[in-house]
N, C-alpha and C positions, 0 to 999 in steps of 0.2 A: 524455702523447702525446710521443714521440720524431719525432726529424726524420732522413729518410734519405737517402744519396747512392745516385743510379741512376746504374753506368758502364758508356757504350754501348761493345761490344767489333765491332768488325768491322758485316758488313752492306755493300750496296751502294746505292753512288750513284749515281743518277738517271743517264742519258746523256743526256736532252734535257730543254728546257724543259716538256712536257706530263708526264715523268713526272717532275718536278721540284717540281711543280703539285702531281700527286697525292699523293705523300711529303707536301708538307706539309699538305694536306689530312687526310692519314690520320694525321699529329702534331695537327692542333686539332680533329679528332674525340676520337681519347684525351686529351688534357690536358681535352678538354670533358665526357668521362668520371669523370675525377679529381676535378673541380671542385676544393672547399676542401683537399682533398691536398697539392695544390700548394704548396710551399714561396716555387720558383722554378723557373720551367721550365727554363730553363739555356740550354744551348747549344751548335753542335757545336766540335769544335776544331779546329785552322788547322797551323801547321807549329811543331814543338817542336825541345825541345833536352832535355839530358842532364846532369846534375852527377854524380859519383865524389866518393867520400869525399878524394883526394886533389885535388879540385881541378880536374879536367880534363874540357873539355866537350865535349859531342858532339852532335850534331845528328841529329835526329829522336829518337824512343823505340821502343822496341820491344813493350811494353804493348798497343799495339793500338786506343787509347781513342779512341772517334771524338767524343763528347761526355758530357755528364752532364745532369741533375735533380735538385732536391731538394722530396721528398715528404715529410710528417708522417701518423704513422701509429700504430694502438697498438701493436706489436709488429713485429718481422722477419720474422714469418710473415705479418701482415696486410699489410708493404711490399712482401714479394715475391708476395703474390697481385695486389696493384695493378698490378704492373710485368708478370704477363703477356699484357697489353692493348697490351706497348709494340710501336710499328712497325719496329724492329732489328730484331725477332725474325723477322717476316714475310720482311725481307729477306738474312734466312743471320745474323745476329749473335746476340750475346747482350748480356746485363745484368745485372751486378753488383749486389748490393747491399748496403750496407755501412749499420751504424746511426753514426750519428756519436755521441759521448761528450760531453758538455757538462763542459769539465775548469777554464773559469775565470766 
């Protein structure tokens, strides 16, 4: 069984409290979906920055990544059927999904 990264692309955020509610309502319906999948549910991300090979840093990314997850799954086919339960989707995003390599 391999273990996967889910990266949340785009999607919109809540304008108020109630539908702020629901969002995450509609995150612990699916991760309750998931059950043992679940790696780590993760989390979203906050304000970034930037490295260049020569050193020079830049604030924000351009990537788009609003957060991640990490699922265990048998394959890349069986991670990406899990992921499209995910709640990005519903809201205009998408999800990546990358198998990670176990290299040490």
């Amino acid at each position: 069984m391999g273990k996967y990264v889910l990266a949340y692309v785009g999607g919109r955020m809540a304008d108020t409290d109630a539908e702020r509610q629901e969002q995450m309502a509609k995150w612990g319906a699916w991760f309750g979906q998931l059950g043992e999948a679940i790696v780590e549910p993760g989390a979203p991300f906050g304000p970034s920055a930037s490295l260049d090979s020569a050193g020079a840093v830049g604030q924000g990314v351009s990537s788009g990544l609003g957060g991640y997850s990490i699922l265990q799954a048998d394959s890349l086919a069986a991670a990406t059927e899990l992921a499209k339960g995910c709640p990005v989707l519903a809201a205009g995003g998408s999800v990546d999904v990358y198998e990670t390599l176990a290299v040490m």
